[in-house]
N, C-alpha and C positions, 0 to 999 in steps of 0.2 A: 425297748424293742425298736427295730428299726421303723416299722409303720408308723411308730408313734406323731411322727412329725405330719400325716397326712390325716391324723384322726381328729381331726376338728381342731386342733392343737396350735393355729394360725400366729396367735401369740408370741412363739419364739421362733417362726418361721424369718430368714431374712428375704429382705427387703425384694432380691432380683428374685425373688421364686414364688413371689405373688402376681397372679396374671391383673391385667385391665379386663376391662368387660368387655371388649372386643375378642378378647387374649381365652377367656371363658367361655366364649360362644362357640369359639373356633374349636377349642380342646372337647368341650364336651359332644360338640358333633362329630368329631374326629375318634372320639369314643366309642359312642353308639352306632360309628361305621367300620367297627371294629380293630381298628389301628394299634391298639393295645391289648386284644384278645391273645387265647394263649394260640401260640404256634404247634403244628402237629407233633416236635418234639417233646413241646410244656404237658401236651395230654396223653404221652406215656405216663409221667411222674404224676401228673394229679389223678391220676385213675388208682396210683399205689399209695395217694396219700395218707388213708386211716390204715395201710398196714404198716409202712415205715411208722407211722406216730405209734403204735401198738407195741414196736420195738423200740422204741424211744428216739428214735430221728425226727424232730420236728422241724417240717418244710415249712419254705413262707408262707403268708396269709393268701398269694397273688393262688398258690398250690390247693386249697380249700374248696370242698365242692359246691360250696354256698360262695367262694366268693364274688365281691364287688370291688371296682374301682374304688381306690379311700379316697382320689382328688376329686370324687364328684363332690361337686356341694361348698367346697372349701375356699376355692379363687386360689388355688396353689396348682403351679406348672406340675404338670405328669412328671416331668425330666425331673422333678425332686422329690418325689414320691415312690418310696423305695419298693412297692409293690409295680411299677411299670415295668422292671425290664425283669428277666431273666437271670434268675439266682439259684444259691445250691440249696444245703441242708443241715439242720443243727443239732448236737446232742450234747446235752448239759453243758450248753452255753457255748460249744466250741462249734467252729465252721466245718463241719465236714462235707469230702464229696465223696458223690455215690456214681458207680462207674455200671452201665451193665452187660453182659456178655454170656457168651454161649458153654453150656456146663461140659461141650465136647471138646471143649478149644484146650491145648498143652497151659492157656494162662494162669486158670486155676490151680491145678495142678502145682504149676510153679509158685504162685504167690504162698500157698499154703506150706510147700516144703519152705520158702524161706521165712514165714514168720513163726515158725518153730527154732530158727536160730535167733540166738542173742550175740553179738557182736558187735563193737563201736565199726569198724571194717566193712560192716554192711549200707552199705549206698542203696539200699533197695527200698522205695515207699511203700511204710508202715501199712498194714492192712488192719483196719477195728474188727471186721466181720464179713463175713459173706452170706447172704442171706437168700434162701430159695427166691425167686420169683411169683406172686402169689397168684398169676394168672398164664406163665407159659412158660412148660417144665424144664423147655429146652435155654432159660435163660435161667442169671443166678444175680445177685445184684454184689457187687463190693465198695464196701464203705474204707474211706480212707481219708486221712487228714487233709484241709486245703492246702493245697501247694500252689508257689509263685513262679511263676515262668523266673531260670534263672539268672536273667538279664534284663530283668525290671525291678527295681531302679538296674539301669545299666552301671558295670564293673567301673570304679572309677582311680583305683590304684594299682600299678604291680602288686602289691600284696596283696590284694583282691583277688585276681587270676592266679596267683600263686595257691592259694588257700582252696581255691575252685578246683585245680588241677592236682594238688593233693588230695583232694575228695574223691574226683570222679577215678582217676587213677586206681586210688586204692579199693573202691568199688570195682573197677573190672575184675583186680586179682579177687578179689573176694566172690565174684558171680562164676568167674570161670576155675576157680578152683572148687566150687563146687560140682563144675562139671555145666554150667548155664552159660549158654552164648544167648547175649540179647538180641542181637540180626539187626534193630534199628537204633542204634547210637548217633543222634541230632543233637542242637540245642533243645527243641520243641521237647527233648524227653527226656529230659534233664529239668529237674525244678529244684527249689527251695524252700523250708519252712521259713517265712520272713516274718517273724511273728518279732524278732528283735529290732528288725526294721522299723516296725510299726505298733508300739508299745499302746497305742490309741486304734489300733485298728483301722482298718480299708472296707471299699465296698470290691467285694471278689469280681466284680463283672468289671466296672468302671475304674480301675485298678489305680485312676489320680486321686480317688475321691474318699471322702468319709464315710464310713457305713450306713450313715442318715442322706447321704448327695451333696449335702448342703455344704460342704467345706472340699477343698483341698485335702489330701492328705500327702504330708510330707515325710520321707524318709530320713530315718539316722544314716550316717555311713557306715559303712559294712565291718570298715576296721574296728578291732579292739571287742568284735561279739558275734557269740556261738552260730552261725550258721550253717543249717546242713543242708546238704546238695544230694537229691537224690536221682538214682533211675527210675523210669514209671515208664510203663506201658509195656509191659510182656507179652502183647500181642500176639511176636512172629518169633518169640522165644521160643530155644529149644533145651531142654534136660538130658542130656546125654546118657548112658547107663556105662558106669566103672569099668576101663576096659574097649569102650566102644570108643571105634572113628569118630572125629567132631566134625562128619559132612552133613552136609545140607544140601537141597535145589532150590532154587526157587529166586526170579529179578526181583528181591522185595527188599525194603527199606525205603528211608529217604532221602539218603548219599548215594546219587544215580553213579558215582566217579568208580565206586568203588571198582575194580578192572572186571576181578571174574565172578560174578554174579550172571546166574545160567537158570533157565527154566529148567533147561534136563542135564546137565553136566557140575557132579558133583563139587563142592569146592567147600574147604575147613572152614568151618564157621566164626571159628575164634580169632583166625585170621581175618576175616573181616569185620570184625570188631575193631582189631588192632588198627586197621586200614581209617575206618570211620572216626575211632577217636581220635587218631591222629591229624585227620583233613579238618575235625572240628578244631583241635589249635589251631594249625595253621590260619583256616580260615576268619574262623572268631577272633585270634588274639595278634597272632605272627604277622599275617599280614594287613590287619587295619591299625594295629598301634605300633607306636615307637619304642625304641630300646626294649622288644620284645624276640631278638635275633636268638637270644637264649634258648629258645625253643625248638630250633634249629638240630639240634641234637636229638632231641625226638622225633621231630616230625619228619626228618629224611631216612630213615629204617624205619617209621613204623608206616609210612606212603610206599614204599616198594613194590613195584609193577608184580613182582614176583613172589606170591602168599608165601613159600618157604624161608624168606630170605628176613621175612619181618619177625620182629621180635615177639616173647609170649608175653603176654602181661605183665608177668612175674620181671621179667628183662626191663620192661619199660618203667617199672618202680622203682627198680634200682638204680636206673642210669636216670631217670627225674631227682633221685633223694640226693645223687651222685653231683648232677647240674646246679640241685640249689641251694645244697652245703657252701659251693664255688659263691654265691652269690651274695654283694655285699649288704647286709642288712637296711642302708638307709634306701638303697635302690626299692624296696617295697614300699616304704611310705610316697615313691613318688607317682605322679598321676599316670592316669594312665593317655600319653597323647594321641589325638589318633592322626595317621599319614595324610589323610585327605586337612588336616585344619592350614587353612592360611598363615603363611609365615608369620604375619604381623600378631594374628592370632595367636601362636604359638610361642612366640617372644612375650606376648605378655602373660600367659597362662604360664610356661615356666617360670618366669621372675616370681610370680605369685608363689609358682611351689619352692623355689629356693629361699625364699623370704620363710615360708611358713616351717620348710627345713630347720631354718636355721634359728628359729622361736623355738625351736620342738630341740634342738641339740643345748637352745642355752635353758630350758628348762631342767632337762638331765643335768647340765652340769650344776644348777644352783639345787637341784634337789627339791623341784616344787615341781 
């Protein structure tokens, strides 16, 4: 368990995460003037903590209505004591998080019609349950798998981005051929399961770190394994009904560029989808890395000032599948540079990737 290491356990604790006696006078007054008490958000969850455990989500120990600090007593820093900060929730052994929200909102709604479908095509984060609220009827709780922000570790090849934009892509066609416009298309709502990144495990909060605090955690690279990119957050999602207009009102989202986004003047919603994911290439990839002009082809119809003129989803897959068929395979194994690095920098980071290039073409050719 992760407390383990604050439960008197001092023995395998290292070295920098043992305080001095000055270092323990200070922590535990720092303590008892409440510096690590829960915040007004932690005593939502710890007020539901024996119903979730009842349904079998087991929150941390920090979540327990008996609990106490575990670094009292110990001579071990709080910062390595995995009950001081703020964490999620677990059920049979897996990290999940629990989201809560209002049982009037279109989000429910939406999440439950899509996890009745089964489909690799679906880009949409997995739902385990939803569960009434055990203290106000007008909320509902949903539990969901832990997702990584999708640019932690940040993308570090063309074929990184590549694989990321085959994802989210094929996700849109697949939301809005149901008939779903998601209204807020970011990076912030876009994640990933990095669970192949991290075959050792992370702490979800402190995201460099080991689930115990006490190490580093260090990533594989992305290439060569299964990762999925999903949508999350159907918030300001809308479900359209067969047949019906895809308009909207409403300045909402968190791509303020998009053009016609109106309190009171309708505008297709699906096109502002198109709009958003399009500024996220550009933005995230087109214009901070190099040899990323490729993208070019997308992002100028699907940015068009004028919602009619931009592609449907459906369009934008094809003319991606279209773009990266053209594309010469060794180009993904290469890194990914970014515009702002110093020349001298970038002379020496590509010489690195043409060397490891060319380790990587005489392996194929000897067959090891």
């Amino acid at each position: 368990m992760l407390a383990d290491v604050c439960a008197g356990k001092t023995e395998a604790t290292p070295q920098h995460a043992i305080l001095d006696s000055a270092g323990i006078k200070y922590y535990a007054e720092s303590t008892r003037r409440g510096t690590y008490a829960h915040a007004s958000a932690e005593i939502f969850w710890q007020r539901r903590y024996c119903f979730l455990r009842d349904h079998g989500y087991i929150m941390r120990p920090r979540y327990e209505p008996e609990w106490k600090p575990s670094w009292i007593g110990t001579g071990i820093h709080p910062a390595y004591c995995e009950d001081s900060v703020m964490l999620l929730h677990w059920q049979d052994n897996e990290l999940v998080a629990i989201k809560r929200f209002r049982t009037d909102s279109q989000e429910q709604h939406i999440i439950q019609f899509l996890s009745t479908l089964e489909d690799e095509k679906k880009h949409a984060v997995p739902v385990y349950a939803i569960l009434p609220d055990p203290f106000d009827p007008q909320l509902a709780l949903m539990v969901m798998p832990f997702l990584r922000p999708c640019d932690e570790p940040d993308f570090s090849t063309i074929g990184d981005a590549v694989e990321f934009i085959d994802q989210i892509t094929e996700g849109l066609v697949f939301l809005h051929s149901h008939r779903i416009a998601h209204r807020d298309i970011a990076f912030a709502n876009i994640m990933m399961d990095a669970k192949p990144l991290y075959p050792n495990g992370y702490h979800p909060v402190r995201l460099h770190c080991s689930e115990d605090l006490l190490q580093e955690s260090t990533p594989l690279p992305r290439a060569g394994r299964s990762i999925r990119y999903y949508y999350v957050d159907f918030g300001l999602s809308i479900k359209f009904p067969e047949g019906a207009p895809p308009y909207a009102v409403g300045d909402v989202g968190r791509d303020a560029e998009v053009p016609e986004l109106s309190p009171d003047v309708p505008y297709d919603a699906f096109k502002v989808d198109i709009f958003a994911l399009g500024n996220l290439f550009r933005k995230k990839f087109e214009q901070r890395f190099n040899s990323m002009e490729f993208l070019l082809r997308l992002i100028e119809p699907m940015t068009r000032r004028q919602p009619e003129t931009r592609p449907t989803a459906e369009q934008v897959l094809v003319e991606w599948q279209s773009t990266r068929a053209e594309l010469n395979e060794s180009l993904f194994r290469w890194r990914l540079g970014p515009k702002s690095e110093p020349a001298i920098e970038r002379m020496f980071n590509d010489t690195v990737a043409v060397a490891l290039e060319g380790i990587y073409r005489l392996r194929k050719l000897v067959g090891t």
